[in-house]
N, C-alpha and C positions, 0 to 999 in steps of 0.2 A: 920825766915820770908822769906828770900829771897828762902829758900828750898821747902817751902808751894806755893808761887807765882809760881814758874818752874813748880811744880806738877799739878797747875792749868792749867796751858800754858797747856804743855802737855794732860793733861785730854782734854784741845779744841780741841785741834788738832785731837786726835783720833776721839771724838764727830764727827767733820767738815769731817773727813774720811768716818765714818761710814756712817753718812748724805746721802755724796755725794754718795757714793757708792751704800745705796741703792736705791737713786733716778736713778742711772745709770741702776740696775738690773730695776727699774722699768717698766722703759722706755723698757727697751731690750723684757721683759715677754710681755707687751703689746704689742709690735710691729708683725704685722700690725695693725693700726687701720684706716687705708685708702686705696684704691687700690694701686697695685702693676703695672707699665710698663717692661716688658720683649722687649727690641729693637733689631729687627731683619732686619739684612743689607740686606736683598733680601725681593723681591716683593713676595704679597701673589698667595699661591696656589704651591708656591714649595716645595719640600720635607722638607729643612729647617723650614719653617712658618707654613706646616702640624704637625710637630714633635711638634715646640713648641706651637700649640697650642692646641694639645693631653695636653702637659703638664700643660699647663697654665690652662685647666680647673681642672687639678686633683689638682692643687695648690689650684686654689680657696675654693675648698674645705676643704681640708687639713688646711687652713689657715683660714678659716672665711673671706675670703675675697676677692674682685675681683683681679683676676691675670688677665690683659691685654696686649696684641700683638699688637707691635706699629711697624708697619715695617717703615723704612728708608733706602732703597737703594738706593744708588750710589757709587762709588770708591771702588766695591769688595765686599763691606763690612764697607769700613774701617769709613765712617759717621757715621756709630751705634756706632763703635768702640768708636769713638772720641767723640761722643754727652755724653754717660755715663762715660766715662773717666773724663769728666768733669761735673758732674753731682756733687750733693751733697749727700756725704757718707750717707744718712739716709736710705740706702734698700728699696727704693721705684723708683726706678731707677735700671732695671738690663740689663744685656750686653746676647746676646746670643751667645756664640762663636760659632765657628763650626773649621774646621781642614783648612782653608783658614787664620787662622789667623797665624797662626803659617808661614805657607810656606810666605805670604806676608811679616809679618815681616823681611824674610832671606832673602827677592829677593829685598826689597826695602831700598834706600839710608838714605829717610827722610820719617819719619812718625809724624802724628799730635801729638802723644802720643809715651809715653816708653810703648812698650807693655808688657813689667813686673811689672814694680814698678808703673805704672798708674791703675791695676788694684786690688781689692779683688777678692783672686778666691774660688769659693763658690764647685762647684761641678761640676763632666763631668754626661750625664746622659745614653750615645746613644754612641755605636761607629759603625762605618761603616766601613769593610773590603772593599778592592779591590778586582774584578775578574779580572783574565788575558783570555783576550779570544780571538780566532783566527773565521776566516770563514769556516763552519762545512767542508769544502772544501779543506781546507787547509790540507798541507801534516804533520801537524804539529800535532801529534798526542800526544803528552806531552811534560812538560817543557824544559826537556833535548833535544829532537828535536830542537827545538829552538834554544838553547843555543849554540849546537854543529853547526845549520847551521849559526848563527851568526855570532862564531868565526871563521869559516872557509870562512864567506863571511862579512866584516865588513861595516857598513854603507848599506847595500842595504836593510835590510828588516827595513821599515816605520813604524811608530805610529802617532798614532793623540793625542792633548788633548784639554783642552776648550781655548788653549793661552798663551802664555811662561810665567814660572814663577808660571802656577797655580799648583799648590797640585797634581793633575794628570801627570803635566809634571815630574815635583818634583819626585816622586815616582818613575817612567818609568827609571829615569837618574839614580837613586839610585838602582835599580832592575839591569842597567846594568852594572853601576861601579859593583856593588857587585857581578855579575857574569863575571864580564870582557868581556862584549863584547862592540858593537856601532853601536848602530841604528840612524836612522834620524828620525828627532824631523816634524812635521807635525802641525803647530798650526791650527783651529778652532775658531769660536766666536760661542761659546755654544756646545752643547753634541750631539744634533740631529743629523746636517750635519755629524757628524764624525761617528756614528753609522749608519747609512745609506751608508756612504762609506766603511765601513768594511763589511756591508750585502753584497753589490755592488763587494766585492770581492778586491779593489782597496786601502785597505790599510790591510797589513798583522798580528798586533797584538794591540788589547788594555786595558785599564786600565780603569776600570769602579766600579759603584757602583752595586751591587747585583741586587738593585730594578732598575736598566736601562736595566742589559742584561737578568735578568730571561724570561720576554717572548720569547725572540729568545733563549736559550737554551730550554725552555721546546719545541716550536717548531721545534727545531734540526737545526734551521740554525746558531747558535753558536757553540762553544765546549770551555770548562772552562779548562784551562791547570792547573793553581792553584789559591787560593786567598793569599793574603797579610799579613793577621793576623796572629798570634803567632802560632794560633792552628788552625784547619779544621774548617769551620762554620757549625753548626746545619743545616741550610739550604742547603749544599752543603758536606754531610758526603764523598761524594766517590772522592772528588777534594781534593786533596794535598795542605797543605800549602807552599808556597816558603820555609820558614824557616827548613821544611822537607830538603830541600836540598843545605837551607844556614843558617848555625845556626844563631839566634839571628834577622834574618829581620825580622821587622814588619813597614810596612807603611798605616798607615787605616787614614779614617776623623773620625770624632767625632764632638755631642753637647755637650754643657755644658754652665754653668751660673757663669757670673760674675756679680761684681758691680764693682762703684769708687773705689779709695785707700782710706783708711780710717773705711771700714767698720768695726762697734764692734763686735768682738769675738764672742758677744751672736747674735749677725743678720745671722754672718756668720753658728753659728751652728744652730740654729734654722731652717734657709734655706737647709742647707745642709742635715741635719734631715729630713724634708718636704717632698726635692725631691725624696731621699731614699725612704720612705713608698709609695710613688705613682708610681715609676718607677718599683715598687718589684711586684707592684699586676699582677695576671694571665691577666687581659685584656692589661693591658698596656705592657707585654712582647710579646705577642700574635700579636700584631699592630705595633711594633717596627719590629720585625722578617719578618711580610708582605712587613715592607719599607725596609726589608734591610740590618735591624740592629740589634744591640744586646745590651743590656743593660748593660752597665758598670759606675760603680760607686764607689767613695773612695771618702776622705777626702777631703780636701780644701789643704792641703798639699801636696797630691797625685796629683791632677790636676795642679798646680803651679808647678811642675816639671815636669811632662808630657810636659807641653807647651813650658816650658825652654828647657829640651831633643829634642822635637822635632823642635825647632828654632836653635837649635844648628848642629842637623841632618840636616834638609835643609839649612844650611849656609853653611857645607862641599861641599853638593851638587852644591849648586851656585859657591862655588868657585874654586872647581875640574873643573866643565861641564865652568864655563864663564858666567854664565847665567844671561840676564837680563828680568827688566820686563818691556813688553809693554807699 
């Protein structure tokens, strides 16, 4: 008897598994079944809030359902950051990162959040190289020019970027630990003044996004010495990558989508699935490439070390260079 009774128990328990289990898939297949928030830490109309909301329309579809752009800027970014950080895991609540999060996290003491373990990371979907560019004027007619008047003159040739501690500066510090030289840091409050003072002749090299100096190189008052990323970008076939003449650099921003911690395995691939099929199509590479970018995409695993590598990368940097932030 007491053998029959156990056999029963048991028989429940798998019952009460199976139950839950497929109430759980239920739930996950259905999801979405209400709109979606994508919060984006800067104000609308900039590149960032352009990109995702390319993307958020090809979601809605993709998905059955409204994908909405909720901007919240203030502190960088980091209010979006922290608003979905705290959000409730149901995938209706997503984070839009960009390559600012990473560098903030290295430059600063306290943060509202762990920016690892407070977040699910769903997918990256956009990366964006840096061009390094001088004034077409400049005697500086490729990288190694540079490098060599560098080291033989340290600290005199200048950079600007949007402000200590941002991802531009970030990068610029890391370009020159990794080539040994030392330039002086030039901060900026936004991108315009400092590209205008590089037309201006009055600052000698900088670090930017494709879709900032393309007009001035197609015009010829630029000149691109190299970009950033692993490999040459499509856009720029006849410019050298740095990593051409330092193995292994690569420093680019990127977007990508997170949610809270907590999100189920099936949100997370179902999202990550999603974005794949709309970021793959010809129009949406096509309009990524206009801004700048390039379309890179992998796992939810891939992204979640991407972001750890590159907090890890600018934490060297901050603590080589001193560096703090504004």
């Amino acid at each position: 008897m007491k053998l029959i009774s156990l056999l029963k128990k048991v028989v429940q328990v798998y019952v009460y598994l199976a139950l839950g289990l497929s109430v759980f898939q239920g739930i996950a297949q259905e999801y979405p079944t209400k709109p979606i928030s994508i919060v984006v830490g800067f104000g609308p109309g900039g590149n960032a809030d352009i990109v995702a909301r390319l993307l958020s329309q090809k979601l809605s579809t993709e998905l059955s359902q409204p994908v909405v752009v909720e901007n919240k800027g203030g502190a960088g970014g980091m209010l979006a950051s922290d608003s979905v950080a705290k959000a409730s895991p149901d995938g209706y609540r997503l984070s839009l990162v960009s390559g600012a999060f990473p560098s903030q996290a290295a430059v600063m003491n306290k943060l509202p959040f762990d920016p690892m373990n407070d977040f699910s990371w769903i997918s990256t979907f956009i990366s964006y190289p840096m061009v390094i560019v001088v004034n077409s004027e400049s005697s500086f007619k490729n990288l190694n020019d540079l490098i060599k008047y560098a080291k033989e003159n340290p600290k005199k040739l200048n950079y600007p970027s949007p402000g200590n501690g941002s991802l531009f500066h970030l990068a610029t510090e890391y370009f020159s630990s990794t080539a040994g030289i030392d330039m002086t840091h030039i901060p900026f409050k936004g991108g315009s003044p400092q590209l205008n003072e590089l037309l201006a002749g009055r600052l000698d090299v900088m670090f930017d996004t494709f879709a900032v100096v393309q007009p001035h190189l197609i015009s010829g008052k630029l000149r691109a010495l190299a970009v950033t990323s692993e490999k040459r970008m499509p856009q720029l076939p006849n410019v050298p990558a740095v990593a051409e003449t330092f193995t292994g650099f690569e420093a680019s921003s990127f977007l990508g989508i997170a949610g809270p911690k907590g999100l189920s395995p099936e949100i997370i691939s179902k999202l990550n699935s999603s974005i794949h099929a709309v970021v793959v199509k010809s129009d949406m590479r096509i309009k990524f490439s206009e801004l700048g970018g390039q379309v890179w995409v992998g796992s939810s695993k891939d992204m979640s070390e991407y972001v750890l590598q590159s907090i890890q990368k600018w934490k060297r940097v901050v603590s080589e260079k001193a560096i703090k932030f504004d």
